[in-house]
C-alpha positions in Angstrom: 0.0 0.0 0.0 1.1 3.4 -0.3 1.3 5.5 2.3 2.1 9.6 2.5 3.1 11.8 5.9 1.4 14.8 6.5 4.0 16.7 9.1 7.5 16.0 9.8 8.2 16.3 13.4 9.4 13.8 15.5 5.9 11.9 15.1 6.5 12.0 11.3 9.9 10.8 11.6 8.7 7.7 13.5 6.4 7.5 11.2 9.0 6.9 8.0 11.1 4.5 10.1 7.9 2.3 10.8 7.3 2.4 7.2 10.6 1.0 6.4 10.3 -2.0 8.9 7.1 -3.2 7.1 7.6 -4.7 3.5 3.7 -4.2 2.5 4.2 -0.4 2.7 5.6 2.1 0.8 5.8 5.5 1.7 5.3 7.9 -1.5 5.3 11.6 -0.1 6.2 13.3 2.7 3.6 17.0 2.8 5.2 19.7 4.8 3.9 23.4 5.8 7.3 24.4 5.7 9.5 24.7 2.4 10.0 21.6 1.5 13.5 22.4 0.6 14.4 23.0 4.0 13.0 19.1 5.1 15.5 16.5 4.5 13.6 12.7 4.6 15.8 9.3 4.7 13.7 7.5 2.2 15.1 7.5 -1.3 12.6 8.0 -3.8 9.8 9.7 -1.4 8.7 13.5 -2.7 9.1 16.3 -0.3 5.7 18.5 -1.1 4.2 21.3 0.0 0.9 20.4 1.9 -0.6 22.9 -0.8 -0.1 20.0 -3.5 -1.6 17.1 -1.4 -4.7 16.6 -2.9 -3.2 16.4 -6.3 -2.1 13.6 -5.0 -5.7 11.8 -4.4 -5.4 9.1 -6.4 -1.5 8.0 -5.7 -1.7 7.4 -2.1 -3.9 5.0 -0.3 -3.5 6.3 3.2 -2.5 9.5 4.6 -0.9 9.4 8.2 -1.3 12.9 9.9 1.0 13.9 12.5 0.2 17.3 13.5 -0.7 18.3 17.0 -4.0 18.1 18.8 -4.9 21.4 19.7 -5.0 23.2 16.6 -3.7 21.0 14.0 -5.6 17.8 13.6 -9.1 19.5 14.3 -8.9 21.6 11.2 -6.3 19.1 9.2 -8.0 15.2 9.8 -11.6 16.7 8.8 -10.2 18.8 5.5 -8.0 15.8 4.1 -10.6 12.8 4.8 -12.5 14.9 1.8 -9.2 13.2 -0.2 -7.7 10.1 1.6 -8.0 7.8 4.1 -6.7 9.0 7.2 -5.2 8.4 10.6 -4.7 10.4 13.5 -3.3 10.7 17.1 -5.7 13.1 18.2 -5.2 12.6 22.1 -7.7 15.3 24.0 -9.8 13.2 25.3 -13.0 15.4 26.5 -13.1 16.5 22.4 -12.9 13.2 20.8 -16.8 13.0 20.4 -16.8 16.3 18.5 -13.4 15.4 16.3 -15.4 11.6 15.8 -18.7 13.8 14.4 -16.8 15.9 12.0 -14.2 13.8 10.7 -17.2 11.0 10.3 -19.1 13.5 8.2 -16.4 14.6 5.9 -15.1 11.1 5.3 -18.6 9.2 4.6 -19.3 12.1 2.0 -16.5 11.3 -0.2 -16.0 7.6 0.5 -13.4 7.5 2.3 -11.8 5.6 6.0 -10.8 8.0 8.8 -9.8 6.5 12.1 -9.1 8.9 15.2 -7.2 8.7 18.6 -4.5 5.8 17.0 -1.9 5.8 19.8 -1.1 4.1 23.1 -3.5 6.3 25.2 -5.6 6.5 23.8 -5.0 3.8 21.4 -3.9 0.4 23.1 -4.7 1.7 26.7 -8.5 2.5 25.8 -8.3 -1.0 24.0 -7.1 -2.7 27.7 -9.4 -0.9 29.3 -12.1 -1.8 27.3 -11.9 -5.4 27.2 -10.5 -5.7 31.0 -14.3 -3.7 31.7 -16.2 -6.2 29.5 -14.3 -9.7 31.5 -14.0 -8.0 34.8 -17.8 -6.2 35.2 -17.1 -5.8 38.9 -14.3 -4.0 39.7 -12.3 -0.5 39.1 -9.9 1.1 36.7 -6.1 2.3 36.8 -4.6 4.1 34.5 -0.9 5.1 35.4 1.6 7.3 33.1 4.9 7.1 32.9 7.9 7.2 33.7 8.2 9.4 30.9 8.8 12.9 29.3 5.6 14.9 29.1 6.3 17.1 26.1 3.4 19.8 26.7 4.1 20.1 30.6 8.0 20.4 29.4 6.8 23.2 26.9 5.3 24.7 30.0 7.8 25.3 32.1 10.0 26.9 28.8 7.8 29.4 28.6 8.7 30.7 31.8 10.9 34.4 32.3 14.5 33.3 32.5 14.2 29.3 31.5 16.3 28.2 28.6 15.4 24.4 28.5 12.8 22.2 30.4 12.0 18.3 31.2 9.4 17.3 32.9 8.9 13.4 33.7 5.5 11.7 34.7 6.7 9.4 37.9 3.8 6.7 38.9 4.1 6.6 43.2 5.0 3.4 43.6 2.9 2.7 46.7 -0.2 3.9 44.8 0.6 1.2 42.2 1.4 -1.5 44.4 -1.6 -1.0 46.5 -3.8 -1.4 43.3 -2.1 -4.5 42.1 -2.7 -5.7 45.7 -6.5 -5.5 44.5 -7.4 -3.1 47.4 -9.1 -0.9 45.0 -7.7 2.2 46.8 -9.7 6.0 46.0 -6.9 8.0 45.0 -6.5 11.4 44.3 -4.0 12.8 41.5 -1.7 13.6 44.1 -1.9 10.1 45.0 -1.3 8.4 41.8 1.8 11.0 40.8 4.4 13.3 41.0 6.3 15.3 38.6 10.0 15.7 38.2 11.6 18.8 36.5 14.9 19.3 34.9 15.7 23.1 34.4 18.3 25.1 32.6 18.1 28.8 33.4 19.6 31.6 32.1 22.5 33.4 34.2 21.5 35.4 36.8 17.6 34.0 36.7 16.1 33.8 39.9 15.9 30.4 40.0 13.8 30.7 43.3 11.3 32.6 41.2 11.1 29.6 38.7 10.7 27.0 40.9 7.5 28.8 42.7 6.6 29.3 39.0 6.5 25.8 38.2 5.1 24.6 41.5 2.2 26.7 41.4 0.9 26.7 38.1 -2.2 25.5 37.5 -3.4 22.8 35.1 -0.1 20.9 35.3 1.8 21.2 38.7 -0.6 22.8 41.3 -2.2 19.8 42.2 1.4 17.6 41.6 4.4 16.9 44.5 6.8 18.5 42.2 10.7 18.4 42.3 12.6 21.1 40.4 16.4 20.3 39.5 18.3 23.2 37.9 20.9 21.7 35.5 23.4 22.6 32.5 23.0 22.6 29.3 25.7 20.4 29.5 23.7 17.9 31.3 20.5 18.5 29.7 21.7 17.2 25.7 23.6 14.2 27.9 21.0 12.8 30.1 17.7 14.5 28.8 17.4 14.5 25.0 15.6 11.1 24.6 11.7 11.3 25.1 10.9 7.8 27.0 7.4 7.2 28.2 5.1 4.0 29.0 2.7 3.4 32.0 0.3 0.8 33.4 -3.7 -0.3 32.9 -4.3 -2.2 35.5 -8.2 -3.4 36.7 -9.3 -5.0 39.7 -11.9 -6.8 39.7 -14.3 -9.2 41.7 -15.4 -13.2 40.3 -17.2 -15.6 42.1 -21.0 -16.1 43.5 -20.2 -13.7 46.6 -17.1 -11.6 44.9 -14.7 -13.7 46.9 -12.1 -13.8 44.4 -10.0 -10.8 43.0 -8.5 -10.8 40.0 -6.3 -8.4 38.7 -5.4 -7.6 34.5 -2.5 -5.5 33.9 -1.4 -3.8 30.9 2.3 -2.1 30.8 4.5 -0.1 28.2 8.1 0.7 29.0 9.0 2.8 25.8 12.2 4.3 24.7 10.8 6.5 22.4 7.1 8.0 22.6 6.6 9.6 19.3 8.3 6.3 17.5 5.8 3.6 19.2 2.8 6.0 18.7 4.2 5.8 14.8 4.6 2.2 14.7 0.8 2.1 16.5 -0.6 4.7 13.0 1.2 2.7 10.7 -0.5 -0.3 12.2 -3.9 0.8 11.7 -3.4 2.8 8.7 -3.4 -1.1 7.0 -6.6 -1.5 9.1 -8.0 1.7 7.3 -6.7 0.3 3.7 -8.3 -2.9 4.7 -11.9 -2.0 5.1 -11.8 0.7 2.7 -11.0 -2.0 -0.1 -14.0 -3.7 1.4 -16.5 -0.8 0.7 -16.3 0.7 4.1 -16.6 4.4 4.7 -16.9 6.6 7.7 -14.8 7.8 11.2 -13.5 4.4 13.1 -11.6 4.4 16.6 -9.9 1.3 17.8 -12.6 -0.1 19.4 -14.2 -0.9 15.7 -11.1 -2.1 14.5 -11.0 -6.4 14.3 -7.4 -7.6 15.6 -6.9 -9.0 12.3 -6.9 -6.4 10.0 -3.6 -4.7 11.9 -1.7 -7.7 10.7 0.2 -7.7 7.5 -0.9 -12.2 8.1 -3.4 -13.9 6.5 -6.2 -15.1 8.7 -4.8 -18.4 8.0 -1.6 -17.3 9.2 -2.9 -15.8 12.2 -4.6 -19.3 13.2 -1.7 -21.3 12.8 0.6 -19.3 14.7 -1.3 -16.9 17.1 -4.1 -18.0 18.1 
């Protein structure tokens, strides 16, 4: 199948290498906003294009993998190119997925087309676990945990504070919290419960680093309501031990079997990733042969992962499947 990017971050990069590591996929164009001189790609024989030109590319490209960010990008971008392609998405805020669903549903069932929304690990595979974990274990309650990991936007939050050059912050699970849920005590926690945050800091000479640290503690929406630990660093130390973007976390569910709920069970899902932005590619590139799959099959319309079958991720024949994973 062939496949194009739409955005060339560090998504979109992930995005190419998955490409390479599957051998039914081809990717054909890469569609930038910037000049597409300036964007070097590693695949030989892909077109650098302005995003101006992608729908002259309608008919060449069976999917179309958009990697652009959730709060301003993919709200305008997934709806306008499903009028041309079937598409994918990582569209992650949650309380706005029913809206995003609505319009990207309409655009793509009026021109015959597959868009599927929310491709990721959460949500993605993490709203898959919790799904079927809820349908096996009715009685019970749900964990989600995040992290360790970098959280890009909360790290973009503390850059934009007077006198900081360069930010980290990492997600960190509380341990205790976790153990006491795969214990099955079903414990009520509050966010302060279930995590802290850890920042890594590089500030400008002279900053008052006092200042900065209140700053970040304080600031509502992403550390107010966090045990938060501020580290001031170099640069030096920043590009050695800070330059990856690692994340991962935990589903867990605990729940009840048995005539009188005697029995606890307990289903745990976990990621440990090295790199964020390349798992969430390999996760697109995944269901972008879901999207090829059923729009082949006369299918139209906006999908999520709960209407995707297992089987149409795999690059195996049903067949296949039986024999050697089932």
């Amino acid at each position: 199948m062939k496949l194009a990017i739409l955005g060339y971050g560090n998504l979109g990069r992930g995005v190419e290498a998955a490409i390479k590591q599957n051998d039914d996929m081809e990717l054909v164009a890469v569609f930038t906003r910037r000049d597409p001189k300036t964007v070097s790609i590693l695949t030989e024989n892909a077109k650098v294009l302005h995003v101006d030109e992608a729908k002259n590319y309608k008919d060449e490209i069976d999917v179309l993998i958009i990697c652009g960010g959730s709060a301003t990008d993919l709200p305008v971008q997934t709806p306008q190119f499903a009028k041309y392609f079937n598409v994918i998405d990582s569209f992650d805020t949650h309380a706005k997925i029913p809206e995003h669903f609505a319009n990207v549903d309409s655009a793509a069932k009026e021109n015959g087309k597959i868009g599927i929304i929310s491709v990721g690990w959460d949500p993605g595979m993490f709203s898959l676990n919790r799904l079927y974990a809820n349908a096996i274990l009715t009685d019970g309650c749900d964990y989600t945990f995040w992290g360790k990991g970098v959280s890009q936007g909360h790290s973009d939050a503390i850059r934009r504070i007077e006198g900081v050059i360069d930010a980290r912050q990492y997600t960190v699970p509380v341990e205790s919290a976790v153990e006491s849920v795969r214990n099955g005590e079903n414990p009520d926690l509050t966010t302060r419960q279930k995590h802290t945050r850890e920042c890594f800091v590089v500030a400008e000479d002279g900053a008052d680093k006092a200042r900065i640290e209140n700053e970040i503690k304080t600031m509502p929406n992403y550390f107010a309501d966090y045990d938060t630990t501020v580290h001031f660093i170099t640069m030096e130390e920043m590009k050695k031990n800070h330059s990856a973007l690692p994340h991962g976390g935990l589903v867990i569910r605990s729940g009840k079997t048995g005539w009188n709920g005697e029995n606890t069970n307990i289903i745990e899902y976990k990621l440990t990733l090295d790199s964020n932005p390349e798992f969430t590619a390999c996760v697109l590139v995944a269901y972008a042969r879901a999207a090829y799959k059923l729009n082949k099959a006369g299918e139209s319309g906006c999908k999520t992962v709960f209407d995707i079958p297992p089987a149409l991720l795999s690059s195996q024949s049903p067949e296949e499947l039986r024999a050697h994973l089932l």
